[in-house]
C-alpha positions as CSV (number, residue, x, y, z in Angstrom):
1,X,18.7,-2.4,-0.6
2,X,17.7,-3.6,2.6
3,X,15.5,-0.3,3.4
4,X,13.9,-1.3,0.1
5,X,12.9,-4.9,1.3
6,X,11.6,-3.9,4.3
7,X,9.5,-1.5,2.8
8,X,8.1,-3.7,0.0
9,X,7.6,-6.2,3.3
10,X,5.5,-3.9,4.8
11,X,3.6,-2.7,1.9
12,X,2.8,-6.3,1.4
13,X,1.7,-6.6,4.9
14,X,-0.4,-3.9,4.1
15,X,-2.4,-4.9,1.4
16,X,-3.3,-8.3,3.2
17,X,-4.5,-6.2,6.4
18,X,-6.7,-4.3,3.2
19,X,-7.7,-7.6,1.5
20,X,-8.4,-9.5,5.0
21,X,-10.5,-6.5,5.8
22,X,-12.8,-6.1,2.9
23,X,-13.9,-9.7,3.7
24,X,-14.4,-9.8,7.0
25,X,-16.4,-6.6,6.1
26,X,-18.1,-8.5,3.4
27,X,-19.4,-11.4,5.8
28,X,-20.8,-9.5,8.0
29,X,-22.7,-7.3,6.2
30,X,-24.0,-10.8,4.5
31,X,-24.6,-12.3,7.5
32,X,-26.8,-9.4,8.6
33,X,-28.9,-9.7,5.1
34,X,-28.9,-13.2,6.0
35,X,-30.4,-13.1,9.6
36,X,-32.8,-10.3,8.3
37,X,-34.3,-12.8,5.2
38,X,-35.0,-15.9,8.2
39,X,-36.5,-13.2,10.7
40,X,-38.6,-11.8,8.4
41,X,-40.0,-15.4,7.2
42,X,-40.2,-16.5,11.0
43,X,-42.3,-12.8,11.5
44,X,-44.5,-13.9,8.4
45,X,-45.7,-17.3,10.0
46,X,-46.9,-15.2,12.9
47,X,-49.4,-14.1,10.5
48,X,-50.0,-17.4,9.3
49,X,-53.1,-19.9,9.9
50,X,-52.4,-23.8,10.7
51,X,-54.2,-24.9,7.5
52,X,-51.7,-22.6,5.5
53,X,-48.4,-24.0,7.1
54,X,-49.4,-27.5,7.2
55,X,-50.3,-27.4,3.5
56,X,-46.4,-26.3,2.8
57,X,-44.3,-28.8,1.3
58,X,-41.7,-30.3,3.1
59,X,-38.4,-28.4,1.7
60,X,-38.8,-25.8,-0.6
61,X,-35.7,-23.6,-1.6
62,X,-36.1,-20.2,-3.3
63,X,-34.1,-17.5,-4.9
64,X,-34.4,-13.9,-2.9
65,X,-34.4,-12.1,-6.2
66,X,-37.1,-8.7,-7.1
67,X,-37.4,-10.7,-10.2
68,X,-38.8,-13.7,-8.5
69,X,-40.9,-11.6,-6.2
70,X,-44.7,-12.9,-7.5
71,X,-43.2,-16.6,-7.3
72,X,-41.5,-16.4,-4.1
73,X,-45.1,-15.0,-2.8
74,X,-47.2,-17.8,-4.2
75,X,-45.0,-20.3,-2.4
76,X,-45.1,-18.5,0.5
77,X,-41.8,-16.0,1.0
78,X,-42.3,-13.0,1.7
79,X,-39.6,-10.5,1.5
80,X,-41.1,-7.2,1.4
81,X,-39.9,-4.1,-1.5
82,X,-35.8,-3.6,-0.3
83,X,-34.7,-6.8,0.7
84,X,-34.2,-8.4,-2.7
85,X,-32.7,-5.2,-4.1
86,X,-29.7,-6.2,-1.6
87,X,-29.6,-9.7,-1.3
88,X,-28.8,-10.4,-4.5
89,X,-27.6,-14.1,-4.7
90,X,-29.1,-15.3,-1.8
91,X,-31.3,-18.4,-1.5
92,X,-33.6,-19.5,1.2
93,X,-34.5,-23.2,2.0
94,X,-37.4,-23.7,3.9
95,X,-37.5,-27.3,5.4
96,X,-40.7,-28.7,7.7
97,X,-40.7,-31.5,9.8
98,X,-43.1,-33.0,11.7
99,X,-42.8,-33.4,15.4
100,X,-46.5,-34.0,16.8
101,X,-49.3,-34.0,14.8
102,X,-50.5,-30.6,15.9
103,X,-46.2,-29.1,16.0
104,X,-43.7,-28.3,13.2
105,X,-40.2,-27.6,13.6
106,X,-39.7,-25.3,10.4
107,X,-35.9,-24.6,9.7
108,X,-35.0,-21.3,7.2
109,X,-31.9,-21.9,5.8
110,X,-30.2,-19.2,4.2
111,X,-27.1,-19.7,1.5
112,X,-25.0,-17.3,-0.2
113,X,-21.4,-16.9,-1.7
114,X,-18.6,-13.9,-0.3
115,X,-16.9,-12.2,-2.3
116,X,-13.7,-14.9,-1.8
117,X,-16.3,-17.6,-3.9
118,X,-16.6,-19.5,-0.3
119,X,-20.2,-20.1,0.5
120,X,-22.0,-19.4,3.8
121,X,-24.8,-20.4,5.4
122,X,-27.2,-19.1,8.2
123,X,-29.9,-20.8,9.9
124,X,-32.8,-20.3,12.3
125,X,-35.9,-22.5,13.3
126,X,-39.1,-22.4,15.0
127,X,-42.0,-24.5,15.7
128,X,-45.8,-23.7,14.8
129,X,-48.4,-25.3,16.7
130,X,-51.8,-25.9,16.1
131,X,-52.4,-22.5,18.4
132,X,-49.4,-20.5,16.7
133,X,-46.2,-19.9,16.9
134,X,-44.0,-21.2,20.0
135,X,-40.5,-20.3,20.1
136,X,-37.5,-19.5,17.6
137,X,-33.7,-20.0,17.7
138,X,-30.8,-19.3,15.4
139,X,-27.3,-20.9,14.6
140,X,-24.7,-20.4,12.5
């Protein structure tokens, strides 16, 4: 009887390891997606004029779906022919501030739920000038 507790102790134990793996494994492979979606938009306003960036709004959130594809485009995501077929039920904020009149800070904020149903974020900003883009920078 004892054998048989131990053993069902360390099947249990087991499983958890299994379980606590799968996430971890889940999380990172979202975080990747995550840091891939706000790299690509900070590679897309290199390609981008001043007039174009200062006409954005200042937030705009959308859904990184194929579906939403033409829509994301016309309000200025761009996240090529793969990305949405994996990064389903991820969203991307875009938020712009001002900091000169010729400088933008422009934060991508990018939000998604693991497989658990807790929600994560990832972020990374940048600042256009006038002249182009400066420098960029992530956090978690």
């Amino acid at each position: 009887m004892v054998g048989t507790a131990v053993m069902l102790l360390a099947l249990v134990g087991m499983i958890q390891v299994i379980i606590s793996g799968t996430e971890m494994m889940d999380v990172a492979r979202k975080q990747t997606i995550a840091m891939q979606i706000i790299h690509g938009q900070i590679d897309n306003l290199r390609l981008s004029e001043w007039s174009t960036v200062n006409g954005y709004p200042a937030s705009r959130t959308v859904t990184v779906s194929a579906a939403s594809q033409t829509t994301n485009i016309g309000y200025g995501f761009v996240f090529g022919s793969n990305l949405p077929a994996i990064s389903t039920g991820f969203t991307c904020t875009r938020t712009i501030s001002t900091v000169r009149t010729d400088l933008k800070q422009i934060t991508f904020t990018v939000t998604w739920r693991g497989n658990t149903g807790r929600t994560y974020t990832r972020t990374g900003s940048t600042y256009f000038g006038n002249n182009g883009l400066y420098v960029t920078y992530q956090r978690t």
